[in-house]
N, C-alpha and C positions, 0 to 999 in steps of 0.2 A: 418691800413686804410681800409677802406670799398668800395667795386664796385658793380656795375651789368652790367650782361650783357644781350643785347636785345636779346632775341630768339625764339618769340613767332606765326614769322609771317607764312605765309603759304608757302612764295617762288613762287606763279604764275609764274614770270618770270624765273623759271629755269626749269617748269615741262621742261619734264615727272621725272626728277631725282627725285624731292622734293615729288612724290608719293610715295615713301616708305622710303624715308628719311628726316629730316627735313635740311633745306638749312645753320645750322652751323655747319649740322655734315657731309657736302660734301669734301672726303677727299683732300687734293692737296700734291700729293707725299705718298700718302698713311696717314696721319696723318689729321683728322677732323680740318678743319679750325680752330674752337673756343678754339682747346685744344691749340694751338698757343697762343690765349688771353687769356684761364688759367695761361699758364706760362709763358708771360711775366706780369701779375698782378701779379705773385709771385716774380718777381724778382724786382718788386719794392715795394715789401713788403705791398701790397691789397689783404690783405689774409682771411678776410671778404666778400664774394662773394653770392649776390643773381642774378640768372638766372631767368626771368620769359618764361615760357613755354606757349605754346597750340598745336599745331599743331604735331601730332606722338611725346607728349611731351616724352612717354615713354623711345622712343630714345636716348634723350641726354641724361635722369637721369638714365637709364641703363648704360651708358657707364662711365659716370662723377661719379656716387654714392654722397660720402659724400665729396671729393675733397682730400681724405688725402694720393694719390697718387700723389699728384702735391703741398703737402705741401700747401695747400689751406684751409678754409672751405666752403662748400657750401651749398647752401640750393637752394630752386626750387618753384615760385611761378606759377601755373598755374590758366591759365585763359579760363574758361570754367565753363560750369555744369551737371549736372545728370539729363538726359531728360529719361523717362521711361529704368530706369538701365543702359543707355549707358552714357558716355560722351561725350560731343559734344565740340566741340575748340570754344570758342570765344576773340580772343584778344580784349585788352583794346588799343593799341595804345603805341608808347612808352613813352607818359610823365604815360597815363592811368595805365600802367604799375606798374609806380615808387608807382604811388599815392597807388592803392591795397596792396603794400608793405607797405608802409609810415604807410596806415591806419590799417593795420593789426598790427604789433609789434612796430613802433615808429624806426627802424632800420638806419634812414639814418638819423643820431645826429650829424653827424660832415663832414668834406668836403669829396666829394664822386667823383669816378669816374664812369661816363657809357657810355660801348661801345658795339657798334652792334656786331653782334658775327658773320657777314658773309665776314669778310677780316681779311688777317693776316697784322699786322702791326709792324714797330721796335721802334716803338714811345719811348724817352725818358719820359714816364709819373712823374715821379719824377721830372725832368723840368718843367715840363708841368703845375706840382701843385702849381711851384716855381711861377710860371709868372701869376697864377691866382690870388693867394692870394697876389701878389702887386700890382696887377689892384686893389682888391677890390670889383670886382662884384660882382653879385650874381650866375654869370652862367658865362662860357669861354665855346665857340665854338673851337677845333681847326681847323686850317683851313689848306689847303694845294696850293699853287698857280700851276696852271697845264697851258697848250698854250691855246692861246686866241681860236683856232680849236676844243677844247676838252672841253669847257665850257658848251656847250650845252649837255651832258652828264649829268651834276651836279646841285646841289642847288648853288647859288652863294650867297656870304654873301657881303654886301656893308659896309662897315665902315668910321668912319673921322679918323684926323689925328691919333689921340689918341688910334686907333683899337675898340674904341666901335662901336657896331652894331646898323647901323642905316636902314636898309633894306634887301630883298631878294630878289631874282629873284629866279623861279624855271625854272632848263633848258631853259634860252635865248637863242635866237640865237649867233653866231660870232657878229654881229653888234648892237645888243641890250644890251649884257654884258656891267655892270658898271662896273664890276670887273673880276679879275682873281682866284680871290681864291676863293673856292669851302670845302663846307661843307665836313666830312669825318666822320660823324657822332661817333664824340668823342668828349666826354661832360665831364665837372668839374664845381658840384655845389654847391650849399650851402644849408641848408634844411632849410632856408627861404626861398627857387623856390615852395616849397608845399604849398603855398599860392596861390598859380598863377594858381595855376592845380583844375580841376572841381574833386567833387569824384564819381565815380562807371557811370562812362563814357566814351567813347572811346576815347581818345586825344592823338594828336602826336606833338611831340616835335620841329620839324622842323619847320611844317605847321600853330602849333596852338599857340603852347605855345609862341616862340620867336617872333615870329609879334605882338602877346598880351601884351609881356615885351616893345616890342618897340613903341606901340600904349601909353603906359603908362608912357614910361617914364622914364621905370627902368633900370640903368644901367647895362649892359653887355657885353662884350670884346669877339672878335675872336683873336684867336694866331696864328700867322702863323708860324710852324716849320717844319723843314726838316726829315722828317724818307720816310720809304719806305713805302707804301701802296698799296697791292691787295684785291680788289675788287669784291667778286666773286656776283656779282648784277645780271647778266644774265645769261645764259647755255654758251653762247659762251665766256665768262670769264672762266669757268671750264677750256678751253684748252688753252686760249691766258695766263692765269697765268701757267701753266703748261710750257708751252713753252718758257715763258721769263727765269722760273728757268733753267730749263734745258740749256738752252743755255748762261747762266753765268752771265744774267742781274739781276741778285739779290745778292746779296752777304749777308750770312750769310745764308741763309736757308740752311737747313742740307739737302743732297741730303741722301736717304737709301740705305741701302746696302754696298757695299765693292767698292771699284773705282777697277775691276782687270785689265782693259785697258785705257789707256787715253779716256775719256768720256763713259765708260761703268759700269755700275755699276749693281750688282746681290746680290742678298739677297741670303740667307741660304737655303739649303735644294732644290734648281732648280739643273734641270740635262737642261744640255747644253755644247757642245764641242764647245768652241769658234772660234776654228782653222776649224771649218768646214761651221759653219753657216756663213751666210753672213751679217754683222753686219756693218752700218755706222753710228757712232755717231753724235750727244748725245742720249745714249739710256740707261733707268733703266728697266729692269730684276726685278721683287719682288719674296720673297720668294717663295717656294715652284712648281716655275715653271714647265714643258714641253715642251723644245722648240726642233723640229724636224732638223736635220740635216741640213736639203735642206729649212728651214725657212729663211726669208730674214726679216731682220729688218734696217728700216732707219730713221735716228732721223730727230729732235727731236721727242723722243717716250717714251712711258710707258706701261711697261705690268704690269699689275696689279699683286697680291698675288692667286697662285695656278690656272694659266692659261695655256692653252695647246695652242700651234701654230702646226698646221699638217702639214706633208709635201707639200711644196710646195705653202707658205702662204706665205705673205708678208705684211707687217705692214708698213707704212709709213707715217710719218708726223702725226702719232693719239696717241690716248688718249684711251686703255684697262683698263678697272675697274675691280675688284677681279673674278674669280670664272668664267672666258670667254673663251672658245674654238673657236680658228679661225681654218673653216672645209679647206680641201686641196684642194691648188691653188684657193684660196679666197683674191683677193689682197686689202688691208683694206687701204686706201689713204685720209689722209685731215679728218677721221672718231675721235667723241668719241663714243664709245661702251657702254654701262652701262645696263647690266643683259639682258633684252630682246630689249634694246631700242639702236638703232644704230643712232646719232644724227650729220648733217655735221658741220661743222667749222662755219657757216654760222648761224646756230641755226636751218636749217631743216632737217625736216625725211631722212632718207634714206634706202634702199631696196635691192642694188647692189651687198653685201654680204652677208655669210653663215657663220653664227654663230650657237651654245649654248648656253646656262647656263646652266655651272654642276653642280649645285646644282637640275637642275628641267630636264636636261637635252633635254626642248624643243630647239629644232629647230626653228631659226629666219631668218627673212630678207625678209619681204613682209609686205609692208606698210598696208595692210588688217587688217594683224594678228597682229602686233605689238605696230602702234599705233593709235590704234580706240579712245583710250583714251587721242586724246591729244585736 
């Protein structure tokens, strides 16, 4: 069976991260979101896989190559072009996407799935294909029904009895919602939808494509199913999904490293006396650590891969990304950290702390310096 996945956008909403990384390769637990949608399309055997790219596309197809590491194949449509020897990003949208694809090799022949590539999800999609092809549509929405308080968050799909879509709201308020369930941007269609899509155009599938189907006429069904689904849509997702796993409200994600204490967990190759430091869990430890004696860690927390804590630091309640030195008696509280950008739970700057990055080994923590660029 045949997928894509959406990956082309820019992530605004998660700068400063999406500056140097594209927003499905933000890791959660140390593992890139989308590689999570690699391998659950493989385990339902969607092992035909186009990605369309723009934005640091280099990124993902660095890291993903041909897919024959995830028993996948993959291939990589970027959108973009060569303005005097450079390339410059321009997405098409994600139906615009599909269509560049479509019109390029004829690829999407038979019933297909596409999903955004910036949440991890446990979707039974083999169900999912089941309940589409006995609707009959030409397109299935899945849907997920979330509290009538968290609708404003979301696109909302309106339907009749039948589950066909007969409308949307985009983020209503509590009192405006017709509905409770709420788009999740995970698609099943049919390649007679490439009808419906403009070519060599920016179009998006939400906004354009589905109120066009419903302007028209054309039949198409939302499913509503039970799986789990994170969201990393904003920067303050990066830590609220972090923090749910950690503290045991996801079941099935693989936590890394070794559990060597109820709720602690440490990867390979850290140096840490456990009996010395002061440690309250849930707290993940990633490989290659340094953590100081007289360090203080209180969960839920994560230090990232080849991080140094100096004496007399204390981490608490945050989110450390790879390759971060917390300098001594630096107390890092309610913080995600990521390379020179220290960002609060909140989604703004912060200043309060002395940090690194050893890889570049500057010195951080003055809103001047740090982020001019946001």
């Amino acid at each position: 069976m045949k997928g894509m996945i959406l990956a082309a956008g820019k992530g605004t909403r998660v700068r400063p991260i999406t500056q140097s990384i594209p927003k499905p390769m933000i890791p959660i637990l140390g593992k890139p979101v989308m590689e999570s949608t690699i391998e659950l399309f493989a385990q339902h055997n969607i092992n035909k896989i186009v990605i369309n790219t723009s934005h640091l596309a280099e990124v993902i197809e660095g890291y993903f190559g041909d897919g024959h590491h995830f028993d996948v194949q993959l291939s990589y449509s970027y959108e973009g072009a060569l303005v005097d020897g450079v390339y410059q990003s321009k997405a098409l949208g994600s139906a615009g996407g599909m269509k560049k694809i479509q019109q390029f090799s004829g690829f999407f022949d038979e019933t297909f799935v596409v999903v955004c590539g910036d949440a991890w999800i446990d979707l039974d999609l083999t169900e999912a294909v089941r309940k589409h092809k006995k609707n009959g549509g030409i397109a299935t929405i899945i849907t997920k029904n979330v509290l009538p308080e968290e609708v404003e968050k979301y696109g909302v799909v309106v339907t009749d009895e039948r589950g066909c879509v007969r409308s949307f709201q985009e983020k209503p308020t509590r009192e405006e919602a017709l509905s409770t369930k709420i788009n999740t941007g995970i698609y099943i269609f049919e390649p007679a939808i490439f009808d419906y899509i403009p070519a060599d155009k920016q179009y998006d599938i939400g906004s354009q494509l589905f109120p066009k189907l419903v302007d028209l006429g054309i039949p198409f069904y939302a499913v509503d199913m039970k799986f789990q689904w994170l969201d990393v849509g904003n920067v303050t997702d990066i830590w609220s999904v972090t923090r749910e796993i950690l503290e045991g409200k996801v079941p099935g994600y693989r936590i890394p490293g070794v559990q060597v204490r109820a709720g602690i967990w440490v990867g390979i190759n850290s140096s840490i006396d456990l009996d010395k430091c002061n440690i309250k869990p849930p707290v993940v430890i990633s490989s290659g650590c340094q953590i100081d004696d007289n360090a203080t860690l209180i969960g839920p927390a994560l230090v990232g891969a080849n991080c140094q804590l100096d004496k007399g630091c204390t981490v608490e309640e945050s989110l450390i990304f790879d390759y971060v030195r917390i300098h001594e008696n630096s107390h890092v509280k309610s913080r995600t950290i990521f390379g020179h950008h220290c960002i609060e739970h909140d989604g703004k700057p912060c200043e309060d702390v002395a940090w690194s990055h050893l890889r570049s080994g500057k010195v951080s923590g003055r809103v001047s310096d740090v982020f001019n660029t946001l």
